[in-house]
N, C-alpha and C positions, 0 to 999 in steps of 0.2 A: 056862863059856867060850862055848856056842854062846848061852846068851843075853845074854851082853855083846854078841859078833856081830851078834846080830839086832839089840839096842838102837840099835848102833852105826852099823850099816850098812842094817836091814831085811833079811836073807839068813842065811840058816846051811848054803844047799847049798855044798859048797865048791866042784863043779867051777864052777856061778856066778861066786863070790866069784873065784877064779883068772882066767874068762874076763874080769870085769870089770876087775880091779884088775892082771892080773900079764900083762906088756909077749912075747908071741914073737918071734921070727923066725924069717923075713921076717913081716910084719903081715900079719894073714888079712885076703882081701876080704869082702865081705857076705854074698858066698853062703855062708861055710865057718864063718861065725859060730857061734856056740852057738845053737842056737835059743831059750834060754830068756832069754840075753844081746840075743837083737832083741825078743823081748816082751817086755822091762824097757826097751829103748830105745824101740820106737814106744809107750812106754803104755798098752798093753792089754793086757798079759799072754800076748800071742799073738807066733808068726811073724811077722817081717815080710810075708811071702809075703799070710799071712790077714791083715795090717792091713791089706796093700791092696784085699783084695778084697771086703773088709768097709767100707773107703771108697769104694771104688769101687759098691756095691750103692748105698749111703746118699746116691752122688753121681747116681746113675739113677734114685731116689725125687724127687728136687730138682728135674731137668736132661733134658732129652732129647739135646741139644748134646755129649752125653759124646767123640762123635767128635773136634772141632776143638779138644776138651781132651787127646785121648792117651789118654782112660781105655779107649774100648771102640776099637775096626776104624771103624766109623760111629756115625755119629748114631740116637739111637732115633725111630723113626717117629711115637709117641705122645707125646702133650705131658705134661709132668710138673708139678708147682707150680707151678714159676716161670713156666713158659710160662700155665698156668691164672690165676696173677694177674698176670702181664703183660696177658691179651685180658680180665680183671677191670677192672683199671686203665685199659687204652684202653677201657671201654667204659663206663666210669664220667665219666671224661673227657670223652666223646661226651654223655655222658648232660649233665653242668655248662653245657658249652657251650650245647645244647640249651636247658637250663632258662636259662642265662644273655641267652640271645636271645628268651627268653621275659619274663622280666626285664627286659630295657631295651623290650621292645614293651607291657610295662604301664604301667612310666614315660614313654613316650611318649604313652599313653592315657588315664595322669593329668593330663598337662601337655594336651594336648588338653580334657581334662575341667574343668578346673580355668580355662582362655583361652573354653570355651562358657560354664559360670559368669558367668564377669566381662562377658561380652556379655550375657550373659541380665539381667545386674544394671544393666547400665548402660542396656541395653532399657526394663529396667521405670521404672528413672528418667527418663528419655525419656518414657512415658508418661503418667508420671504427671506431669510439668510441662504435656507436652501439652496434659494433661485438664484442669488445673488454669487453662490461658489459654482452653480452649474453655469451662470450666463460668462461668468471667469472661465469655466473649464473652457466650453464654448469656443470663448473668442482668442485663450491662449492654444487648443486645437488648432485653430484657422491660421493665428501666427504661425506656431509652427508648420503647419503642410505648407501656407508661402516658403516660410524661411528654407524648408527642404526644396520645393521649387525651386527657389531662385536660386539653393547652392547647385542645385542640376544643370542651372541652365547658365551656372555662373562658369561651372567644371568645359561644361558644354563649349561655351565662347571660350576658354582658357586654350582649350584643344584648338578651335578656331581659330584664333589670334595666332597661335603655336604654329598651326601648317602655315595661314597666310602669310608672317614673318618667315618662316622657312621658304617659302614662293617668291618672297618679294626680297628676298636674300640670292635666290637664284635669278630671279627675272633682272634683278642690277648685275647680278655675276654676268649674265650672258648679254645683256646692253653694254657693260664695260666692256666684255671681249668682243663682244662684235663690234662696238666702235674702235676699240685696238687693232683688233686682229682685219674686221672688213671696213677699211673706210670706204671701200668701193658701195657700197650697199645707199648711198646717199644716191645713187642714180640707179636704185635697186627696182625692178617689175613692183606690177601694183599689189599683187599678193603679200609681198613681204610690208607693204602697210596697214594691208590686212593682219597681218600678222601684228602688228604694232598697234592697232588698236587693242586686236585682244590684249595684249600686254595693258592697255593705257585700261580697258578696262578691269583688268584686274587690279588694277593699281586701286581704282575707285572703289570697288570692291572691299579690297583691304581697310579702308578710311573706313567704311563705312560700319564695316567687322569693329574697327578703334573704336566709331561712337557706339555701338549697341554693347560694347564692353564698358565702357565708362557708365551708359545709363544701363545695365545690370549691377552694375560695383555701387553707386549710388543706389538704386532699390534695396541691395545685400545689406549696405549698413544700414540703413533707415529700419529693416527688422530685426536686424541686430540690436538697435534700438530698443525695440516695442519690446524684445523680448527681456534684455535687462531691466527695461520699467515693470513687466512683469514680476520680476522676480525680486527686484525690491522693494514692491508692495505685499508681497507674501501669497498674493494670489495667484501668482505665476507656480510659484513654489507648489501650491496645493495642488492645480491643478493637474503641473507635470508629474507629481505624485499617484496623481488619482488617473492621469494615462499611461501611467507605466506600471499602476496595477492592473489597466484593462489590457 
C-alpha cells in the first residue's frame, strides 16, 4: 500500500498526504500550514519561512539594492555582482569607445598617408618630365654651340680654301710663265729649287686645306642632322624656345 502511495503520489507520510490532498474548514492561512506541506510547495524541501531566507541570502550574493526590492530594511552598502559587472561593463564600454576613437584617428592617418603618397607620386612625375625638357634643353644647347662652332670654323676654311685657291691660281700662273717665258731656269742656281719647293710645298699645303674642308663639311651636316631630329621630335622645338627666352 505505502508503496503504491509513493509511486503514485511521491509521499507515504500520511499527515502529508491529508494536508495536501484533504479540503478543512475554514481553509488554513500560510502561517498554520504544515510545514512540510510549504517545503513540498516552495520546492525545497524546507519551510516556507527558510525558502525565503535562503532567497533572500542568494538575492544579497547578486544585489546590494535588496532594500528597493522589500527583501532587507535597506540597501546593502557593498556592491555585490551585479553592481561589480555593471562598473565591468561601463568600463569596458569606456574602454571600446576609447579604442574606437583611436580607430577612426588611424584611419584618418591612413587617408592622410595615403593623399602624401599620391602627391609624393605625382611630385616625382613632375620631376621627372622636368628633367627630361631640361636634359633636351641641355643637349639641344650643346648642339647648338657645335653647330655655331663648326659654322665658324666651316666660314673659317671657306676663307682658307678661298686664299689657297687664289695661291694656287697664281703659283700655276707664274709656273706656266716661267716655263713660257724662262725655259732657261731648267739649269737655274740651287735657290730657285728652293724656291720650288716652297711652291711644291704649298701645293701640299692646299690638299691638305681640301681635306680639313671636306672633314668640317661632313661634321656641318651630321649636326645639321641632330638638329632637325631635334626639332621633329618637339623637343628641339622647346627647348630653342626656352633659349631664346633666356
Amino acid at each position: 500500500y505505502e508503496a503504491i502511495i509513493q509511486q503514485l503520489f511521491g509521499m507515504t507520510n500520511r499527515e502529508l498526504f491529508e494536508a495536501t490532498f484533504c479540503l478543512i474548514q475554514p481553509l488554513p492561512e500560510s502561517e498554520t500550514l504544515d510545514e512540510r506541506l510549504q517545503g513540498l510547495l516552495s520546492g525545497s524541501g524546507k519551510s516556507f519561512e527558510q525558502s525565503l531566507d535562503k532567497l533572500a541570502n542568494e538575492l544579497k550574493e547578486y544585489t546590494r539594492f535588496t532594500g528597493e526590492k522589500g527583501v532587507t530594511p535597506r540597501d546593502l552598502r557593498e556592491a555585490r555582482q551585479l553592481e561589480n559587472l555593471s562598473a565591468k561593463i561601463e568600463s569596458l564600454q569606456q574602454a571600446i569607445a576609447q579604442e574606437q576613437g583611436q580607430v577612426d584617428e588611424f584611419e584618418e592617418l591612413k587617408k592622410n598617408a595615403a593623399a602624401l603618397r599620391e602627391q609624393k607620386q605625382k611630385a616625382e612625375a613632375d620631376y621627372q618630365l622636368n628633367k627630361g625638357v631640361l636634359d633636351a634643353m641641355g643637349e639641344w644647347k650643346m648642339a647648338a654651340e657645335r653647330y655655331r662652332m663648326s659654322s665658324r670654323n666651316r666660314m673659317e676654311l671657306e676663307n682658307a680654301v678661298q686664299n689657297a685657291a687664289a695661291i694656287e691660281q697664281r703659283v700655276n700662273a707664274l709656273e706656266s710663265q716661267i716655263v713660257r717665258d724662262y725655259p732657261e731656269f731648267i739649269d737655274a742656281p740651287a735657290e730657285t729649287g728652293t724656291d720650288l719647293d716652297n711652291l711644291i710645298n704649298m701645293d701640299a699645303a692646299i690638299r691638305q686645306t681640301n681635306t680639313k674642308e671636306q672633314q668640317y663639311a661632313e661634321t656641318h651636316a651630321q649636326l645639321e642632322a641632330e638638329l632637325a631630329a631635334y626639332d621633329a621630335s618637339g623637343e628641339g622645338s622647346e627647348a630653342a624656345t626656352a633659349l631664346g627666352k633666356d
